[in-house]
C-alpha positions in Angstrom: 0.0 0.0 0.0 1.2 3.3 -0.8 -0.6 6.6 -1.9 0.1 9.3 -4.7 -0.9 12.7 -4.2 -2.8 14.4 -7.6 -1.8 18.1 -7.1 -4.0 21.0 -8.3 -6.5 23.5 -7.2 -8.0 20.3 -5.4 -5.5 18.1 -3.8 -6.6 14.6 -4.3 -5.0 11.4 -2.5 -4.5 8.1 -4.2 -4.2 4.9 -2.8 -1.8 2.9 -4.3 -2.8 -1.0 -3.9 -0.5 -3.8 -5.1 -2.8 -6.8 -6.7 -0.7 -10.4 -8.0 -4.3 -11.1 -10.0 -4.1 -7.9 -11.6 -3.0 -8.0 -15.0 -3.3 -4.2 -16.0 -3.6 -0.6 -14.0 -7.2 0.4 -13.2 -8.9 3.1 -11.2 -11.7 3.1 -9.1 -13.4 5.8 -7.1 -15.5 4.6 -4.2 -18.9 5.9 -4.4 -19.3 5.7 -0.4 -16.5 8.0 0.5 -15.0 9.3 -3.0 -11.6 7.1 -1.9 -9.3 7.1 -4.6 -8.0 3.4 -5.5 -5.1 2.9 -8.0 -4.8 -0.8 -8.3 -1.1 -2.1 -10.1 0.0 -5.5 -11.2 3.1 -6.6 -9.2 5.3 -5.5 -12.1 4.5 -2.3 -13.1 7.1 0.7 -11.1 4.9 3.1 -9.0 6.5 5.4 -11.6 4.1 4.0 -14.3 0.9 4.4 -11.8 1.7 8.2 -10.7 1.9 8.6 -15.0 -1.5 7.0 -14.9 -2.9 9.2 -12.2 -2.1 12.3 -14.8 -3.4 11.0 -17.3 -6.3 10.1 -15.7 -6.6 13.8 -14.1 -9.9 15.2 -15.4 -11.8 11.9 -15.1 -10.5 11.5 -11.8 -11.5 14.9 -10.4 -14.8 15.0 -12.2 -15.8 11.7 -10.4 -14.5 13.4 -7.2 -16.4 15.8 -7.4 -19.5 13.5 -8.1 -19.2 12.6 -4.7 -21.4 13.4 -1.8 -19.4 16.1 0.4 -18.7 15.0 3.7 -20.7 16.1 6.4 -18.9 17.0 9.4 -19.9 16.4 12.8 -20.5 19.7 15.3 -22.9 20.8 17.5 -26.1 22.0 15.7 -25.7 19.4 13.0 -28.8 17.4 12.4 -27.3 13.4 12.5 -29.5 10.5 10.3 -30.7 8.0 12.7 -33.3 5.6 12.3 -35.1 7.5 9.8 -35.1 10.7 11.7 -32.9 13.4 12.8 -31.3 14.2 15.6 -30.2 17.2 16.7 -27.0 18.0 18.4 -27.0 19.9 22.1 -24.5 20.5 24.9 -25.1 18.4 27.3 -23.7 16.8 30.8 -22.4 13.1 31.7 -19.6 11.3 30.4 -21.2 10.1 27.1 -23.6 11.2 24.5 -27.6 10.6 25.7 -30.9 10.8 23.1 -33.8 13.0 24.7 -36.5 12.8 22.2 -35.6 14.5 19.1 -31.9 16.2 20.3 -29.0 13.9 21.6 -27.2 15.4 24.2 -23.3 15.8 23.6 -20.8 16.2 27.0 -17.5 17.7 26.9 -15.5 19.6 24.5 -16.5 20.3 21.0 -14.1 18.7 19.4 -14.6 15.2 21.3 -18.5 15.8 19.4 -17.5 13.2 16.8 -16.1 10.5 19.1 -18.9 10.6 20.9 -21.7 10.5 18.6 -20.1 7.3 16.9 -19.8 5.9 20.8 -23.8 6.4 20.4 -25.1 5.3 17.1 -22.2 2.2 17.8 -24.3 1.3 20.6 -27.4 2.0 19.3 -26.4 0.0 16.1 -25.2 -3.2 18.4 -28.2 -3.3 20.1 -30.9 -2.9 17.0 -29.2 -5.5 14.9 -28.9 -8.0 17.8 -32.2 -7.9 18.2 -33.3 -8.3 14.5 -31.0 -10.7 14.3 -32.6 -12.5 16.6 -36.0 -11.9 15.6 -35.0 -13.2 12.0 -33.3 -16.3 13.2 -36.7 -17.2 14.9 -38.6 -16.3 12.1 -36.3 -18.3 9.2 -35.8 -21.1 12.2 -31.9 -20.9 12.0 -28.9 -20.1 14.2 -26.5 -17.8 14.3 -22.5 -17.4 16.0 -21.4 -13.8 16.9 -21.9 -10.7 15.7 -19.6 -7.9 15.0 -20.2 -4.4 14.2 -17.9 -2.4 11.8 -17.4 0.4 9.7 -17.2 -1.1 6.3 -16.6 0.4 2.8 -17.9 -2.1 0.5 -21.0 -4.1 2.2 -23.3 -3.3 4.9 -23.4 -6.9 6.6 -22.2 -10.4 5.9 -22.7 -13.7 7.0 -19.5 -16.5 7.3 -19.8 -20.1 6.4 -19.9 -21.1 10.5 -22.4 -18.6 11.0 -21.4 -15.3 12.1 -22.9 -12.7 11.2 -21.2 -8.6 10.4 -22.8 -5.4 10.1 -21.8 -1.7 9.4 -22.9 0.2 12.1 -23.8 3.2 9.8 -27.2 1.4 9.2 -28.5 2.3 12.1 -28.7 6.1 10.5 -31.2 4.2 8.1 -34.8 3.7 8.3 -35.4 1.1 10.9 -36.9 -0.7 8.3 -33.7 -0.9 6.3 -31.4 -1.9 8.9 -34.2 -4.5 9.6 -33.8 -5.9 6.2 -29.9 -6.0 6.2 -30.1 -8.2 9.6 -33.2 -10.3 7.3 -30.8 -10.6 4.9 -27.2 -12.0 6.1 -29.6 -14.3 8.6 -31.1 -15.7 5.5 -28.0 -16.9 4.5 -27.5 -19.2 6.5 -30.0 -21.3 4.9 -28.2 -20.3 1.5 -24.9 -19.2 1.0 -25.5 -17.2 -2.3 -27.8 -15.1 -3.7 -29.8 -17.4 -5.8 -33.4 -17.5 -6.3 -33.8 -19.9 -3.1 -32.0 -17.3 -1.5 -34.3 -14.3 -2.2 -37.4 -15.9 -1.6 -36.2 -16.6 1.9 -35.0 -13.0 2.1 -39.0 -12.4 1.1 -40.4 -15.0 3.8 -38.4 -12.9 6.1 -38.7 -9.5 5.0 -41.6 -9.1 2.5 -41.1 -5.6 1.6 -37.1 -6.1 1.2 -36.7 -5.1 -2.5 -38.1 -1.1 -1.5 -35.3 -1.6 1.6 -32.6 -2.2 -0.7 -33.5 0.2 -3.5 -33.4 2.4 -0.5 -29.9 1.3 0.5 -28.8 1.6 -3.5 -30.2 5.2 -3.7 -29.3 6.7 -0.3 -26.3 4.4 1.3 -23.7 6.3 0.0 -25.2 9.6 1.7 -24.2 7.5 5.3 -20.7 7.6 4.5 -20.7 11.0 4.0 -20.6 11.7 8.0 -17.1 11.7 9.0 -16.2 10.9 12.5 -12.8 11.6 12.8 -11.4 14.1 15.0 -9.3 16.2 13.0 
């Protein structure tokens, strides 16, 4: 791993990934986060990808700036969550507390982000468990563990021995989405693809699922938009 840095009016940051299955350069701009992904066969000298990365300038920044800007967490904001809003207040305690429509932020400013992730974490951890649950009943299956993430590329999966992964940006989603996420990697463990057995177990589950996923299709990128890091 490496990165290249495309100067210009807009600094853009490229990350370099090495690939032994590659067998040419290619490009690829996350539409989640607008990450910037250069991916080089083994062979080819970092020399060759930054030439690349020139060439590809224009279509770089134009997807870029395609992107959904990032939405910075500060008091005031109004934070996605369950289909709602929240809005962000001052508040007292040690860690971030919901009271009806505002959720109440301790501390500095600056600790604002850390904490609100803390929250929706927790909020997230406890909302899946339980569909999980309620699924497994439902679908008459089991289930292992389940861990909570901040991924890129998915918003849940489900291994071969049964655990089960989710990104814990979902709980910023309808409820009804993040129900249909936890209907969906439950439902694979009574298929592990996505064939036409698969769905209509998806469908026994979750009736309404294909509207929850369009949803997810249309608007899932715009919950990867919130950045909590603390600058």
């Amino acid at each position: 791993m490496g990165t290249i840095v495309l100067d210009g009016d807009r600094q853009v940051k490229v990350v370099l990934r090495r690939s032994s299955r590659a067998r040419r350069m290619s490009l690829r701009v996350s539409r989640l986060d607008g990450r910037v992904t250069l991916t080089l066969p083994n062979r080819v000298p970092a020399s060759e990808g930054q030439a690349f990365v020139e060439e590809k300038r224009d279509w770089i920044l134009s997807q870029v700036e395609a992107q959904v800007p990032q939405q910075a967490l500060r008091l005031g904001a109004l934070v996605p969550f369950l289909g709602t809003e929240l809005e962000l207040v001052p508040g007292a305690g040690r860690s971030a507390r919901l009271n009806g429509q505002v959720l109440e932020v301790p501390g500095d400013e600056a600790m604002v982000p850390t904490r609100v992730k803390a929250f929706l974490k927790v909020q997230a951890q406890t909302r899946l468990r339980a569909a999980s649950d309620y699924y497994a009943r439902v679908l008459g299956v089991s289930y292992g563990r389940i861990s909570i993430r901040d991924t890129r590329s998915r918003w849940g999966s489900c291994t071969s021995d049964g655990n089960l992964m989710y990104s814990w940006r979902l709980v910023m989603a309808p409820e009804a989405v993040l129900n249909y996420v936890a209907a969906h990697e439950v439902a694979h463990r009574l298929e592990m693809n996505h064939s036409e057995r698969f769905w209509a177990q998806v469908a026994r589950a979750c009736p309404e699922y294909e509207t929850h996923r369009q949803w997810l299709r249309v608007h899932g990128h715009g919950l990867h938009a919130w950045r909590f890091e603390v600058d």
